[in-house]
Structures are given as C-alpha cells and as structure tokens.
C-alpha positions as CSV (number, residue, x, y, z in Angstrom):
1,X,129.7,128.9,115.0
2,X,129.2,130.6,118.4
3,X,128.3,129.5,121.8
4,X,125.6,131.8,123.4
5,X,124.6,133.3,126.8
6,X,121.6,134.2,127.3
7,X,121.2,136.6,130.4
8,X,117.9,138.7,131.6
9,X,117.9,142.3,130.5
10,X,115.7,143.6,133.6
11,X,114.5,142.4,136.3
12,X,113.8,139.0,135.7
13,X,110.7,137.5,134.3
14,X,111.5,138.2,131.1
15,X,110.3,135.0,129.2
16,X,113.9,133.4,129.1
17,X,112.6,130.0,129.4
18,X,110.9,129.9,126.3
19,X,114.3,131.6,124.0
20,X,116.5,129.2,125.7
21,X,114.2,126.2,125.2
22,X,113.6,127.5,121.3
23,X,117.5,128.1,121.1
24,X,118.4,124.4,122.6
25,X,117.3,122.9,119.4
26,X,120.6,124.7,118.1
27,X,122.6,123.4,121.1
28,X,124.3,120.2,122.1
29,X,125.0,121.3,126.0
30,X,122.7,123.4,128.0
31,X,124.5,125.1,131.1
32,X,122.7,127.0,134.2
33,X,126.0,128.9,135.5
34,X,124.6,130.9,138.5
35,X,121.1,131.1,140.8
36,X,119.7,128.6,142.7
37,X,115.7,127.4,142.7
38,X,114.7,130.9,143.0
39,X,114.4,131.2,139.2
40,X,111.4,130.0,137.6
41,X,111.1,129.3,133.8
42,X,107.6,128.3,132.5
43,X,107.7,126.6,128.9
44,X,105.1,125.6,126.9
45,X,105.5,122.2,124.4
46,X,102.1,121.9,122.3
47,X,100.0,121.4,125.8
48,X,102.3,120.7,128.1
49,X,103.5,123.3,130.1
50,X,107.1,122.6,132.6
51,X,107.8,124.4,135.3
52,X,111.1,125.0,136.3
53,X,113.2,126.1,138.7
54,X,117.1,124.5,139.4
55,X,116.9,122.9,135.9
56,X,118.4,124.0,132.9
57,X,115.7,124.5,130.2
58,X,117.7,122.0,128.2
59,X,115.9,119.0,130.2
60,X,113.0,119.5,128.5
61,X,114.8,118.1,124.9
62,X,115.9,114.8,123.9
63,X,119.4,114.4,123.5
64,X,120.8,117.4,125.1
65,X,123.1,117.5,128.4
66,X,121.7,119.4,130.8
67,X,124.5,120.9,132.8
68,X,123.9,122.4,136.6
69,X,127.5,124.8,137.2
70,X,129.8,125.0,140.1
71,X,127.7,128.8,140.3
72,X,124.7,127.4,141.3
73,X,123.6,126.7,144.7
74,X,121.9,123.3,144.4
75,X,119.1,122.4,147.4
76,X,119.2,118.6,146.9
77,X,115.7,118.3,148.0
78,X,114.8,120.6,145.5
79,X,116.5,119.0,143.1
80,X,115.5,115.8,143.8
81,X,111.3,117.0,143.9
82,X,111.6,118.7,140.4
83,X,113.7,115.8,139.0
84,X,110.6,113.7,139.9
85,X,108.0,116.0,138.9
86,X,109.5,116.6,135.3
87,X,109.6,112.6,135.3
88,X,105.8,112.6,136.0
89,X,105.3,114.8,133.0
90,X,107.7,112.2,130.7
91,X,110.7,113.1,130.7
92,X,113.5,111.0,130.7
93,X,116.4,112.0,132.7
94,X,119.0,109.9,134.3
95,X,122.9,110.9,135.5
96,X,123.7,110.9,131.6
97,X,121.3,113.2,130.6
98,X,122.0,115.6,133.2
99,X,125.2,116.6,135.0
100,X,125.8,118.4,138.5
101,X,129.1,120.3,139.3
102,X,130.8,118.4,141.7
103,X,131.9,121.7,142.8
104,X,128.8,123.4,143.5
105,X,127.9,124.2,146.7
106,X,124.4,123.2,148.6
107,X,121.4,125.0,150.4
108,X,120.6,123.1,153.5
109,X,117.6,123.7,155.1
110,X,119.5,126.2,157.6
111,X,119.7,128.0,155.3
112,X,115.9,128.7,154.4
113,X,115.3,129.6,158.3
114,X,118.1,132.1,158.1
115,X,116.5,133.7,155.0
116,X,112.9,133.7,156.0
117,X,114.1,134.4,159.8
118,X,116.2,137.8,158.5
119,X,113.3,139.1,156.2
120,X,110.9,138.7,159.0
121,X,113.4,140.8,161.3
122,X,113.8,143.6,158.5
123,X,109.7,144.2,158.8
124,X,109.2,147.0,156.3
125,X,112.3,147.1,155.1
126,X,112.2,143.7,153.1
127,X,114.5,142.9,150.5
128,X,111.7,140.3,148.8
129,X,113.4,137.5,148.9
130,X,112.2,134.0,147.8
131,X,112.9,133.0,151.3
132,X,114.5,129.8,149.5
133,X,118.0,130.4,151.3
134,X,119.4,131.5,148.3
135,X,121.5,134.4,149.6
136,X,122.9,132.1,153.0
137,X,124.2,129.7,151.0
138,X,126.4,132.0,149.1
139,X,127.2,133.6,151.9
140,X,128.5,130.4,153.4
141,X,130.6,130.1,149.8
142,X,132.2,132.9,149.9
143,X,133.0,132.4,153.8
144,X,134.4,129.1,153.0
145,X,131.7,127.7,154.9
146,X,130.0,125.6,152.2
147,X,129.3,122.2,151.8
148,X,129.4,121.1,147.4
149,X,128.5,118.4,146.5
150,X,131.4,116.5,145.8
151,X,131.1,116.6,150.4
152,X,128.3,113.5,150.1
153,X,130.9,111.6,148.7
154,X,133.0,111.8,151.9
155,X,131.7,111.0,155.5
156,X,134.3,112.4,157.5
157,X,134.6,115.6,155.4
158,X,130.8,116.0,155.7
159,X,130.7,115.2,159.4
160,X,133.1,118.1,160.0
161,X,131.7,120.6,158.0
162,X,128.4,120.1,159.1
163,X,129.6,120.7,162.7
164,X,131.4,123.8,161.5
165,X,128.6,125.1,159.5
166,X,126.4,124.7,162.7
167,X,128.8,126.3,165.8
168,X,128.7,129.4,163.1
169,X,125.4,129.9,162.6
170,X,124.0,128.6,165.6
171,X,125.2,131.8,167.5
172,X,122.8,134.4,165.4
173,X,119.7,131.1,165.5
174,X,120.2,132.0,169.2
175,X,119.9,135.6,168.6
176,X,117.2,135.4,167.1
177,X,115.6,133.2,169.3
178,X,115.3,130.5,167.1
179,X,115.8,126.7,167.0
180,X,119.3,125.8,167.3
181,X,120.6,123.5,164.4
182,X,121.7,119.5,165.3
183,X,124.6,118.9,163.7
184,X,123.8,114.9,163.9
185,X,120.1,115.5,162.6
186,X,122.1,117.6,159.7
187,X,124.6,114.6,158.9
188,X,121.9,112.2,158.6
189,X,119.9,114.4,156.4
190,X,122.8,114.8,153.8
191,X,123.9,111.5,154.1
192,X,120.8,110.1,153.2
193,X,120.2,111.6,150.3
194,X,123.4,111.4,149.2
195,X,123.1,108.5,147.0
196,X,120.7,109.8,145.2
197,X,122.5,112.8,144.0
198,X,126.1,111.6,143.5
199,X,125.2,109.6,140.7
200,X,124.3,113.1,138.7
201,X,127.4,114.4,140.1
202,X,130.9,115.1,138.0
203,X,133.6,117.3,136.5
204,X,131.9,119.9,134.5
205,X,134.7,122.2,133.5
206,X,136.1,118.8,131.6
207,X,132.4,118.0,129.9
208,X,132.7,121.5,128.8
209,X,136.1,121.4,127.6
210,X,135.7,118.2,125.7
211,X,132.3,119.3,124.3
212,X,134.3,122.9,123.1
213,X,137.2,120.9,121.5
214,X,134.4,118.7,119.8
215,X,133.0,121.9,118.1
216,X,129.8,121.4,120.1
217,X,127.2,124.0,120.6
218,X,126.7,125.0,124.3
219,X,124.3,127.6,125.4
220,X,124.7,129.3,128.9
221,X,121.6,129.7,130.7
222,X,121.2,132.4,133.3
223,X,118.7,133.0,136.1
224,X,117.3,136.4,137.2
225,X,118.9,139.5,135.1
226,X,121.0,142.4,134.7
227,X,119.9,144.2,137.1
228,X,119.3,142.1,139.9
229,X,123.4,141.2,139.9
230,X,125.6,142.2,143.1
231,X,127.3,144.1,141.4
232,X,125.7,146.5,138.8
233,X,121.9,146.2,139.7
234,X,119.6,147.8,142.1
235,X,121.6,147.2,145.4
236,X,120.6,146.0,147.9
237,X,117.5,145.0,146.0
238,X,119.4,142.2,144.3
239,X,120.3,138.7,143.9
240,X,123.3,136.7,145.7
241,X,125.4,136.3,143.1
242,X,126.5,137.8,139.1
243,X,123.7,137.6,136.6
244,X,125.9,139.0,134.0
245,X,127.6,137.4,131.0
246,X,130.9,136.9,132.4
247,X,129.4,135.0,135.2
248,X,128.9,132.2,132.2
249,X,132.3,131.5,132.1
250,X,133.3,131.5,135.9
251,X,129.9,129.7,137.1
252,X,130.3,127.1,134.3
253,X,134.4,126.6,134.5
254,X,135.0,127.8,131.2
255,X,137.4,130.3,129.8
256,X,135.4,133.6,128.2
257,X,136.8,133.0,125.0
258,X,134.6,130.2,124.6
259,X,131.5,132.5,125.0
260,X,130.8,134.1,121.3
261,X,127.5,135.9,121.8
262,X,124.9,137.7,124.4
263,X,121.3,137.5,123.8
264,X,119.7,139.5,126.5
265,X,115.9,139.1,127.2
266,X,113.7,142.1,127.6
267,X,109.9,142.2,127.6
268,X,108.5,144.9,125.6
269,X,107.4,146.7,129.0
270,X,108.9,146.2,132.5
271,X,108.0,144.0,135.2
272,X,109.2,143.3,138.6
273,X,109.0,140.8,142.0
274,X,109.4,141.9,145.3
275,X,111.0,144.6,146.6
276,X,113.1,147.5,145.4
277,X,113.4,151.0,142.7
278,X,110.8,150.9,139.7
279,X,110.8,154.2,138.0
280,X,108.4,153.3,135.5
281,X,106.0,151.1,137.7
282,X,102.6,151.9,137.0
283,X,99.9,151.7,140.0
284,X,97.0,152.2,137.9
285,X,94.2,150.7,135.3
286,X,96.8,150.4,132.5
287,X,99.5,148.5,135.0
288,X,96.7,146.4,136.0
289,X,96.0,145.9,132.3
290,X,99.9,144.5,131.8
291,X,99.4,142.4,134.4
292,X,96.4,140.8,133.1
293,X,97.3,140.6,130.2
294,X,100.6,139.1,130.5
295,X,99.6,137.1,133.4
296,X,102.4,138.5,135.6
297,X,102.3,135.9,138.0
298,X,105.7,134.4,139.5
299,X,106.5,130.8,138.5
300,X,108.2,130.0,141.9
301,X,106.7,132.3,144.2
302,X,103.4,133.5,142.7
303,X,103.9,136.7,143.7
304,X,101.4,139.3,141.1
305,X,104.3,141.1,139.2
306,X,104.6,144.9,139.5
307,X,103.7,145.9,135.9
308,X,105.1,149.6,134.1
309,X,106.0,150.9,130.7
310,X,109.3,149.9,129.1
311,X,112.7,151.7,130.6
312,X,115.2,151.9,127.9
313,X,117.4,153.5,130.2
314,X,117.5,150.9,132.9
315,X,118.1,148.3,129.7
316,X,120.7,150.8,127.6
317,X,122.7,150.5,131.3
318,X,121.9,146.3,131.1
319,X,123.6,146.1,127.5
320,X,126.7,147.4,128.3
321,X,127.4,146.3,131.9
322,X,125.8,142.7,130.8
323,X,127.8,142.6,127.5
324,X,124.9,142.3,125.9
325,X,125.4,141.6,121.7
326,X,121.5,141.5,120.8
327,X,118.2,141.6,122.3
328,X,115.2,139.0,122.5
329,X,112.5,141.1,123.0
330,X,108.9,139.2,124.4
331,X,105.4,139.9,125.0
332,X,104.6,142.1,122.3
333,X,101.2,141.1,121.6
334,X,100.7,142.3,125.3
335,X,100.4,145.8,124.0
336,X,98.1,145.1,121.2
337,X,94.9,148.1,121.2
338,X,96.7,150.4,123.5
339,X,96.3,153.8,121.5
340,X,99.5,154.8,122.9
341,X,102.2,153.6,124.5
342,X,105.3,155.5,127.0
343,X,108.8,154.6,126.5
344,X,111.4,155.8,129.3
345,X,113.7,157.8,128.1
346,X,115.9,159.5,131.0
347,X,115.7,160.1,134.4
348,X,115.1,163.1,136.8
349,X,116.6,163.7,139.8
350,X,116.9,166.7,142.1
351,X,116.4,168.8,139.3
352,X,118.8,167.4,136.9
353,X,118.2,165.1,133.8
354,X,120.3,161.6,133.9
355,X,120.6,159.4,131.2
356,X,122.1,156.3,133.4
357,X,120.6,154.5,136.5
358,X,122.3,156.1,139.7
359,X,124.2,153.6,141.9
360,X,123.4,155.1,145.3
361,X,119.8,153.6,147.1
362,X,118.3,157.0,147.9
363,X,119.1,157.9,144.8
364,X,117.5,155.1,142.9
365,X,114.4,155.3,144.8
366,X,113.8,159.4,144.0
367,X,114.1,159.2,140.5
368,X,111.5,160.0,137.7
369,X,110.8,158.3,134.7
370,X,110.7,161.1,131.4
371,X,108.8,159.8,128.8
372,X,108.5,159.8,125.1
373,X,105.0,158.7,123.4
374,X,104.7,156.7,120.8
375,X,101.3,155.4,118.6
376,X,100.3,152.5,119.5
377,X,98.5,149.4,117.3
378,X,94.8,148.2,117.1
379,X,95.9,145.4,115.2
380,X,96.8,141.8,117.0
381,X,100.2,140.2,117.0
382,X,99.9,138.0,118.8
383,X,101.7,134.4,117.5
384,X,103.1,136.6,114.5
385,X,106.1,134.9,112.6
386,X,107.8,137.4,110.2
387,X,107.9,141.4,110.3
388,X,105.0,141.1,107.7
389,X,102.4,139.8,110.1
390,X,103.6,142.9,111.9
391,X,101.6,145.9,112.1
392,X,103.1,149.3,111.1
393,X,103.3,150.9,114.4
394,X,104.7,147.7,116.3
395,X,107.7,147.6,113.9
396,X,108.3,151.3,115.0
397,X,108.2,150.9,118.1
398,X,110.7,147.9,118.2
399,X,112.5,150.1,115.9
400,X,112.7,153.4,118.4
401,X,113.8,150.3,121.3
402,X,116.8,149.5,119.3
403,X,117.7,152.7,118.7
404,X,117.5,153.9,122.7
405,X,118.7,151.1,123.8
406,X,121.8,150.5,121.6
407,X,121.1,147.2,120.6
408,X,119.4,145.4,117.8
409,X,116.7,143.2,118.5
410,X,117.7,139.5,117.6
411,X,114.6,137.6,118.4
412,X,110.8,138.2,118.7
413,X,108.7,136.8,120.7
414,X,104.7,136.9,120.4
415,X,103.3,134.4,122.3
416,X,104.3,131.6,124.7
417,X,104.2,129.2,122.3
418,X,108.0,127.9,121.1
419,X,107.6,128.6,117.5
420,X,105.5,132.1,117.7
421,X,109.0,133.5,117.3
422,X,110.9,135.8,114.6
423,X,114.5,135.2,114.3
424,X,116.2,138.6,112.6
425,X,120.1,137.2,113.7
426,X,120.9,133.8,115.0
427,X,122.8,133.5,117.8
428,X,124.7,130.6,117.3
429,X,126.2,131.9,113.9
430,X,126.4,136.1,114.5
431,X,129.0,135.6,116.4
432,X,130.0,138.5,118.9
C-alpha cells in the first residue's frame, strides 16, 4: 500500500479537485501541504457542486480527516467563510473532522493591501496575482516575521508580533502612500477570532505519524502545479512557495519515505491564469473553442483561462523536476470533432531547437512551440469508463502523450462527474 501525492502537471487548473476527491475514497487522511486560498478546486457530487479554496478536497467525504499543513498560509477569515459555506451545503465538519497545523502561518489582511498595492505599482508588468496576499505572507515566513496559528493561543506573543509585523511593513505602506497599519486594531482582529479557530488547531506532524504507524492511507493534496513552483517553474511568473512532490513531506511534517507515489494532473491541452510565458497559447477561433468548451473559467478569481494545444515539453520537464510516477490526464472529451489536433514537441529559440523549457525570462518568453499533428476523433467521449468506449484515434493520441512525455497515464478523466473516470494503475497500490 502507498500514500500518494498528487501535484499539478502545468499550470494549474488542471481538474485536481475531482482526482483527489475520487482518490479520497481510497484514503483515511487528506493533507493540503502548501498554497493558501488562491487555489480553487470545483467538485461535482451528483448535483451538488463545492467550491473550494483553503480546504482539502477530503472535506467533502464522510469520515475522512481533513488535514491543513504547517505549508499553508491560512487567512482565518477565509477559513472561517468557506467553513460556513461548505456547512450551508451539508457538510459536517467540526475540529475532529478537520485539523489545522498549529504551525502554519496566517495571512492578515496587511497582507492583501501589500499584494494588490505592489501589482498595481508594477502596471504592465503584472505578475497576475490573486491579490489574496498569498506571496506577503510567505514572505513574512521566511523573514521570521509570521504570525501561525499556535500565536492566538498566546496574548502576549501575539501583541508583540503584531507590533513587529507592523513597524516593518508600515515603512513601504508609507511609500506607497498608503494607509498605515494599527497595530491595536490588528490585535483585536486576531484576538477575536481566535476562538473560533484554535479549536481546529493541533499537532499535525503527530496525526500523521500515528496515522502512518496505523497503516493508514493519506493522500497529499497540492495547490497550483509544477510549473508555477519558486523554484523550477516559469520565474517570476510563479507561486510563493514549492508546488512539487517533495513539498508533501516538508509542508505536511512528514519524512519522504512515507510518500510512495506521484500522480501528476495534466489536461489533455494547456491552460493558464494570469500572467506569464505560454508557448503554445492559442489567440484564435480554436483557443476560444477550448475555452468554451472546457469552461475555462477560474474557480477563485474568475479570470477566462488562456486556452492552447497540449506542451509535452513543458510537462516531460514537470515529470522529472515534480517526481512525477504517473499521469491523470483530464478533459479529453474537450477535443471531441476537432479533425486534428497539435501536440508540442520542442522548442525554438534563436535559431536553435530545445527540447527543455529555458530558465532564463527573456528566454522563456521568445520561444516557439514546434508541433507534431495528430488525427483527431469525430466520435464523443465524453463520461467514457474503459478504453473501449474510447475511440481509436483518442487512445493514440493519449498513447503518443505517454510516450513524449515519459510517463504513463494512470487515470482518465472525461467528464466532471467523479465516476466518468478510467483507472489503468491505482495509486494507492503501484507503489513508486
């Protein structure tokens, strides 16, 4: 038996909500170990349909923990206002049900004027952000800044670091010429709502460890994808923090052992949000079809998607810097009745062929996408459930993706719906 990551494969949007909620029937613990309420996961139960954001997609099944790790940055509002809304829809889900890292740090609401406040200085060159203060508040981690969670329990603590947190950032507030922060206001704020989120709050790491010693399934839940991490994605059109597998074991507080397999999630074309490189972005009628089709709509933001053909470069590069096992691909039955379809298969630049996305920004925003054509299908596929309800030419072309991208395709996925999905490998018992 294997625990399983499941990690984005592009640039996000990739339908993870919908493989994590159909692998949590396997699990016992669901874990989101990095992001904040940026990430948006839409998931359709008969007819209902959750939207969320901070919460794990485990919430959504009975009997599961639902675990939020020390990665995540938690805004406390947020989490309080989905908490409520997913209650409105039914669910049950008190402190036992789900669990908050003691040891995660928060997003205050400083933090969402910094963000908007710096985008809106950068004019035309905008990173995209969510404008949620995502990127502050790991900023203010990593500059030992940060007040977790564990902070509400203790006054005194909290009344310091609040006054810290505001002498630092008060100085760029004032030039910007902004609103200054009030440290008091601040206090009172956090220590209001405080006793509505310590009761979630706890020690993780040991839940994990006891759950791991227990033989229990957990499945580690990222937000955002490959290459929107820090490190190995399109920099600086990224994220805050690592999107990658080995995240799941640092953002969680779990050694990497424990993690057996990868699942990445890819759609079978490329979408992205916001700002940054797209080689294979497509600005014309059959972009506009992809996006209509696949109602490319942001769950957080709702922000129209940019919409191209697959790049099985950019997701070859995913796979091995993600530590990716296998592949969920999605939204097949988007490209039913194209005649043909374009897969990218390398890159130009300056004259040269690459087979690898480049690392350097001008670099990343010159290149062009070379393509390979394949034959498309007239036939539907849409809510398919083995490779026989498959057309000819789909199973090809998921066929030519595995080979290009070095990495079998695990799952299929042809609708929203939980149980339009073929399983070729399960996850929980490949093993790496």
């Amino acid at each position: 038996m294997s625990n399983v990551a499941v990690i984005g494969a592009q640039w996000g949007d990739e339908g993870k909500g919908k493989i994590v909620d159909w692998l949590s029937e396997r699990a016992d613990v669901v874990v989101r170990f990095q992001g904040g309420h940026n990430a948006g996961h839409t998931l359709v139960i008969g007819n209902q349909t959750y939207k969320l954001s901070l919460m794990p997609s485990g919430v959504v099944r009975p009997g599961k923990l639902a675990v939020i790790g020390s990665g995540v940055v938690v805004d406390p509002w947020a989490f309080l206002d989905e908490l409520e809304r997913l209650r409105a829809q039914g669910l049950v889900l008190e402190p036992g049900d789900l669990l908050v890292a003691e040891t995660a740090c928060l997003i205050l609401p400083v933090h969402r004027r910094l963000d908007q406040a710096r985008e809106a200085a950068r004019g035309d060159r905008k990173i995209g952000t969510t404008g949620r203060g995502i990127g502050p508040a790991y900023e203010d981690k990593a500059g030992r800044r940060a007040v977790r969670v564990a902070d509400l329990a203790e006054p005194e603590t909290l009344k310091a670091k609040v006054s810290y947190l505001a002498e630092h950032h008060n100085a760029y507030l004032r030039g910007l010429g902004e609103a200054e922060i009030d440290p008091a206001e601040l206090l009172a704020e956090l220590m209001a709502i405080a006793p509505r989120i310590l009761p979630f709050a706890g020690r993780v790491w040991e839940r994990l460890d006891q759950a791991r010693l227990a033989n229990k399934r957990i499945l580690f839940e990222g937000a955002q994808a490959v290459m929107l991490d820090v490190d190995h994605g399109t920099y600086p059109f990224v994220t805050s923090s690592n999107t990658v597998a080995g995240q799941a074991a640092t953002g969680a507080g779990i050694g990497p052992t424990a993690i057996g397999y990868v699942l990445g999630i890819a759609k079978a074309y490329t979408t992205r949000v916001g700002a940054g490189p797209f080689p294979t972005e497509l600005q014309d009628v059959v972009g506009r079809t992809l996006g209509e089709r696949g109602h490319e709509f942001g769950t957080v933001t709702g922000r129209a998607r940019r919409c191209g053909w697959f790049d099985a470069v950019m997701v070859r590069q995913a796979v091995k810097t993600g530590g990716i096992n296998g592949i969920a691909l999605t939204k097949l039955d988007v490209l039913d009745g194209f005649k043909t379809l374009k897969v990218c298969t390398s890159y130009r630049l300056d004259g040269s062929t690459l087979d690898h996305f480049p690392a350097a920004q001008g670099a990343q925003s010159r290149v062009e996408p070379m393509y390979e054509t394949v034959d498309g299908w007239a036939e539907s596929t849409r809510g398919a459930r083995s490779w026989a309800q498959l057309p000819a030419n789909a199973i090809k072309y998921i066929r030519r993706i595995e080979e290009l991208i070095e990495a079998p395709v695990a799952l299929l996925s042809t609708s929203p719906e939980r149980d339009d999905t073929i399983l070729v490998k399960d996850p929980f018992t490949a093993g790496p």
